[in-house]
C-alpha positions in Angstrom: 187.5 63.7 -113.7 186.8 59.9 -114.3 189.4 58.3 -116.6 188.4 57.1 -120.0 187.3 53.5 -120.3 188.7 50.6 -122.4 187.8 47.3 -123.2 190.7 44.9 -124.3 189.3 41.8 -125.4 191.1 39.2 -124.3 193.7 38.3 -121.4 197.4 36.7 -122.9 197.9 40.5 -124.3 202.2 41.3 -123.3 202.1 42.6 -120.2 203.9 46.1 -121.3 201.0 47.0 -123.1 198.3 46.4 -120.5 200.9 48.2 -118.5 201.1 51.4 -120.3 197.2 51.4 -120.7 196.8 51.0 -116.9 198.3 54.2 -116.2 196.0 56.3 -118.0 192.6 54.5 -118.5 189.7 52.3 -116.8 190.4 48.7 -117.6 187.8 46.3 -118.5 189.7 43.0 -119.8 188.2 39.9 -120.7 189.8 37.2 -118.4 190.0 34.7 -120.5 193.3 33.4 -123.0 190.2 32.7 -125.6 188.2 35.1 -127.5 185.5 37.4 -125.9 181.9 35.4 -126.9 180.2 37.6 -128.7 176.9 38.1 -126.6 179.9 39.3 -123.7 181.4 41.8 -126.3 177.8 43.1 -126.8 177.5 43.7 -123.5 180.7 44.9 -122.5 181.9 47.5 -125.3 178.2 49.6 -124.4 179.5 53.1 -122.8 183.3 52.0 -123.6 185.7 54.7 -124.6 188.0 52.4 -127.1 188.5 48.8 -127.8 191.2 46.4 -128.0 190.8 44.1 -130.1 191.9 41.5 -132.4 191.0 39.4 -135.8 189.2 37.2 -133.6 186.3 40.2 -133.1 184.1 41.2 -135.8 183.4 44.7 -135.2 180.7 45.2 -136.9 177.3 47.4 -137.2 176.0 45.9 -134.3 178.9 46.0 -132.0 178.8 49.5 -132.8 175.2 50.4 -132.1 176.3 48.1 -128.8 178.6 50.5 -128.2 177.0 54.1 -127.9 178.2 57.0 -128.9 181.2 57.1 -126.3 183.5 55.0 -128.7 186.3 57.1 -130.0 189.0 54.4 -130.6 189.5 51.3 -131.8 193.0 49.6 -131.6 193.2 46.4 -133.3 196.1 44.0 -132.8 197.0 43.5 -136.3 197.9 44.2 -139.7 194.8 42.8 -141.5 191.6 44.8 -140.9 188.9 42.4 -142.8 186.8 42.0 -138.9 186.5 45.4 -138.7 183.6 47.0 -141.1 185.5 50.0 -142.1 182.6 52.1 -143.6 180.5 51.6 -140.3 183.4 52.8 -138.6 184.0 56.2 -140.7 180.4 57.2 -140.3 180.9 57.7 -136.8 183.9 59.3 -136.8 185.6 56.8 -134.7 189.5 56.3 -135.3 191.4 52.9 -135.9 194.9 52.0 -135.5 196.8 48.7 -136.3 200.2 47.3 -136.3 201.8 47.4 -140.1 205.9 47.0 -140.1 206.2 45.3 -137.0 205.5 41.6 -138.0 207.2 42.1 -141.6 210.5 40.1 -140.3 208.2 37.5 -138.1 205.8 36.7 -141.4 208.6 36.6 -143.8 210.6 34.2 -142.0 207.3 32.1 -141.2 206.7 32.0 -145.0 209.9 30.9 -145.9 209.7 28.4 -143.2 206.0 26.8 -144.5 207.5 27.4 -148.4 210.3 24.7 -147.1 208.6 22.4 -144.9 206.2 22.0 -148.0 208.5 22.1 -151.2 210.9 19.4 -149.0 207.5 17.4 -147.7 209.1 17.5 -143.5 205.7 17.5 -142.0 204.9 14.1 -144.0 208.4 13.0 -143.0 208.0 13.4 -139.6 205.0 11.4 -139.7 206.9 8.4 -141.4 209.7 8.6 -138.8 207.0 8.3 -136.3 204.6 5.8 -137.9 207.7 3.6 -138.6 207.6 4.7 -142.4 211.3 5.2 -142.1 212.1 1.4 -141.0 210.1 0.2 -144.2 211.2 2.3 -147.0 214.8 0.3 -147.5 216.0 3.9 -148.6 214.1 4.2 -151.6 215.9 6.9 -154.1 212.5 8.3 -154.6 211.2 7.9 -150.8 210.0 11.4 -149.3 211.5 13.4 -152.1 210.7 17.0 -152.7 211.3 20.0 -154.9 214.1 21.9 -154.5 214.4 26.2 -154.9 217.6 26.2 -157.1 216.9 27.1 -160.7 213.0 27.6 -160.0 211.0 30.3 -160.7 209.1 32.0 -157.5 206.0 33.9 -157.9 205.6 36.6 -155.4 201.3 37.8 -155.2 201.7 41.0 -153.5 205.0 42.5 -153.1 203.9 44.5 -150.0 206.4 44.5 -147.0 206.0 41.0 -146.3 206.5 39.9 -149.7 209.7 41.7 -150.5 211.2 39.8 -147.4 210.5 36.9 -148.4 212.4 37.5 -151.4 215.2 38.8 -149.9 215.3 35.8 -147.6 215.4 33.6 -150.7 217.8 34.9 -152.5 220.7 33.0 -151.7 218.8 29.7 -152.5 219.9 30.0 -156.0 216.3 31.4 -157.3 216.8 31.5 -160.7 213.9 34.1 -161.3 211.3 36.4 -159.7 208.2 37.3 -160.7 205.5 39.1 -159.2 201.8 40.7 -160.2 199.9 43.2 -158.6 198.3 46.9 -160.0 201.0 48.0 -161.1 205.2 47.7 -161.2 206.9 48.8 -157.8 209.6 50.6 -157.5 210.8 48.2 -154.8 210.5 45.3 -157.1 212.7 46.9 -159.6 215.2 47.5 -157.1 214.8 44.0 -156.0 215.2 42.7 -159.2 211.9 41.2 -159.7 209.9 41.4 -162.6 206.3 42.1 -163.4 204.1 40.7 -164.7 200.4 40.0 -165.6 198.0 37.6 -162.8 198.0 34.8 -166.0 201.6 34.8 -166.0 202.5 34.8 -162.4 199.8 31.4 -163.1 201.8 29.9 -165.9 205.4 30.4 -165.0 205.5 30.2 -160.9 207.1 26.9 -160.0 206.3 28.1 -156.7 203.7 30.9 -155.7 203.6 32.7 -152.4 200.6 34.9 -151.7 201.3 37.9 -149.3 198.6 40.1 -150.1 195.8 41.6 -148.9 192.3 40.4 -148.7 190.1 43.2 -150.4 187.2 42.6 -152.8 189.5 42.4 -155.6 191.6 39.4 -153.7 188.7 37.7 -152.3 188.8 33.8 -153.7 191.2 35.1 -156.7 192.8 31.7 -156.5 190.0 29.7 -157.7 189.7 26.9 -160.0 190.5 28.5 -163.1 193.5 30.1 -161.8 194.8 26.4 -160.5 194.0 25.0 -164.1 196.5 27.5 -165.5 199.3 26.9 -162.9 201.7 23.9 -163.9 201.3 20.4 -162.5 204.2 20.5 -160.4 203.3 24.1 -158.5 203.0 24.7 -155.2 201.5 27.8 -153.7 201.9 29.3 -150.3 199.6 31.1 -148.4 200.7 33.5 -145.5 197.9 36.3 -145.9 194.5 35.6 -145.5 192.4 32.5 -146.0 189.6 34.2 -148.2 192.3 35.1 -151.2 191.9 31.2 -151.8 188.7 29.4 -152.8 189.4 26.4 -151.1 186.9 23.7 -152.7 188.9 24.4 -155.6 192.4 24.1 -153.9 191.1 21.2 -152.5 190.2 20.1 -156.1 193.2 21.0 -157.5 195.1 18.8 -154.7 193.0 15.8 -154.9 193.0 15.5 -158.6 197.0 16.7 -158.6 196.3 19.9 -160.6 199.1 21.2 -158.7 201.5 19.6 -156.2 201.4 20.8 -153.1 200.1 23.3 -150.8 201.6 25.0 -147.6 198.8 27.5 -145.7 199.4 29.4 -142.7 195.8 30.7 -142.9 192.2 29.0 -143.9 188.5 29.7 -144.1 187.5 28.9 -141.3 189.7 29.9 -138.2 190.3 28.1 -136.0 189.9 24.9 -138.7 188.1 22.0 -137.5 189.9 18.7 -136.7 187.7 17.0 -139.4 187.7 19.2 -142.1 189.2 17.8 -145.9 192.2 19.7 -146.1 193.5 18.3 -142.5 193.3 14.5 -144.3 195.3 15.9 -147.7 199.1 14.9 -147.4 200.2 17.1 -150.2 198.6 20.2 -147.9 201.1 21.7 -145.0 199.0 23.3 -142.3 199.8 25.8 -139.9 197.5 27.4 -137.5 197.9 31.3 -138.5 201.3 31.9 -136.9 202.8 34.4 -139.1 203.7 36.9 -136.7 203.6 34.7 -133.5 207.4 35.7 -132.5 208.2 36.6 -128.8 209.3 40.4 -129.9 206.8 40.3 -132.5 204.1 40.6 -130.5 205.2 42.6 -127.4 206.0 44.8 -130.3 202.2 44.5 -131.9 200.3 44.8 -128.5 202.4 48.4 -127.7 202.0 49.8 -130.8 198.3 49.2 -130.7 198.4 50.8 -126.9 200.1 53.6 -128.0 197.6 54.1 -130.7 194.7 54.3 -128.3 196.6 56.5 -125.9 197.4 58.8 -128.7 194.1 58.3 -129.9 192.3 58.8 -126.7 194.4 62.1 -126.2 193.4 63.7 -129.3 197.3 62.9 -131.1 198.4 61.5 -134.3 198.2 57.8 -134.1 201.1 55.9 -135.1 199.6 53.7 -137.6 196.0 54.6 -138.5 193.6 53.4 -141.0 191.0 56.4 -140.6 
């Protein structure tokens, strides 16, 4: 009996997963350390058993008319699932697995790393020191100075996994309060010791706003220009989930005209963000290109889980983290 086929789209996947998918299945990998084009993916996933993918792939109605009724499985690479069009998906009874818990540490740590590199102002630092800034500020008192996390108040948007680590990795930088907003209060925030509160609020009071949530319709551009009016002058927000929770002609706006201080993003609309584009020239505006989870265990831990989820998929067994 001929062994089912799969289609990983792309070639730098950890070697242990390709491994364990070897064994069992008919391999079709893109060999290339860049996406899959589309017109190849169109071509490629037709008569395909599952797909590997990643947030790079829109799987989308097309892709899976491309497809053909053969595709059983799709194992994404990730947490977020905004590429894949989930109601497409359900109609034909096709499962989907994806990687939630694994890159909580890796994206917490990231955060907190992009919430100090911005509040302290390193990357503009770095570019003094190598400019030869350094030699020509005569050690001004107010030369490259930043906003420190004692006595603030952080804002946590979407106290999720990822967001409750970044709180606990903050707490002993002398926070004086947490606040977070969201549906409703969490348990976990309780526990925590974070308070809830409303989305104007979490605006008003945050001297410093991380956003870990996801992108849904409810999120989608929720940081827009009225929400930057209400935040205070001296705010900076971080954002470590998706670029489409921001609007960002108004946080470019908001930057310009200094409604709020700074900004520190890990992820933008578009990805990968052109050389040229506004934000890049902004030096109150950290960049980062989408590294959240990019952590050596990380994601040899992200690329088995999604094996195992087509294996177990493929095999007619539980997944071990499914979306439908």
């Amino acid at each position: 009996m001929s062994k089912p086929k799969v289609l990983v789209t792309r070639l730098d996947i950890p070697q242990k997963a390709l491994d364990m998918m070897n064994e069992k299945f008919e391999m079709d990998i893109w060999h290339q350390t860049h996406p899959i084009p589309r017109d190849e993916l169109l071509k490629r996933i037709n008569g395909k058993d599952a797909l590997f993918c990643l947030l790079t792939e829109k799987i989308d109605k097309e892709v899976l008319e491309a497809a053909g009724p053969n595709l059983k499985v799709i194992g994404t690479m990730s947490v977020g699932h905004d590429h894949l069009s989930l109601e497409e998906i359900k109609k034909r009874g096709i499962k989907v697995g994806y990687t939630p818990g694994v890159l909580t540490d890796a994206t917490a740590e990231l955060t907190v790393a992009l919430l100090l590199a911005t509040t302290r102002r390193l990357f503009e630092a770095n570019k003094e020191l190598l400019n030869g800034g350094w030699s020509k500020c005569a050690w001004s008192p107010l030369w490259m100075t930043g906003l420190g996390l004692a006595g603030s108040t952080v804002g946590i948007f979407g106290l999720g996994r990822i967001g409750q680590g970044v709180v606990r990795r903050l707490q002993g930088f002398g926070v004086k309060q947490f606040i977070y907003s969201g549906h409703s209060p969490k348990k976990e925030g309780e526990e925590l010791g974070v308070k809830y509160v409303s989305h104007d609020e979490i605006l008003r009071e945050s001297d410093f706003l991380i956003v870990t949530c996801a992108l849904n319709d409810e999120t989608r551009g929720i940081f827009d220009e009225d929400a930057f009016a209400k935040m205070k002058k001296s705010a900076i927000i971080v954002n470590t989930s998706r670029g489409g929770v921001i609007n960002q002609d108004a946080l470019i706006k908001a930057l310009k005209t200094n409604q709020i201080r700074a900004a520190g993003l890990d992820v933008m609309t578009p990805e990968p963000l052109l050389p040229d584009h506004e934000l890049i020239t902004l030096p109150n505006c950290t960049l980062i290109p989408h590294i959240g989870s990019a952590e050596v265990r990380t994601r040899e831990l992200m690329a088995t889980l999604t094996a195992t989820n087509i294996i177990c998929g493929l095999e007619g067994n539980p997944m071990a983290a499914s979306l439908c």
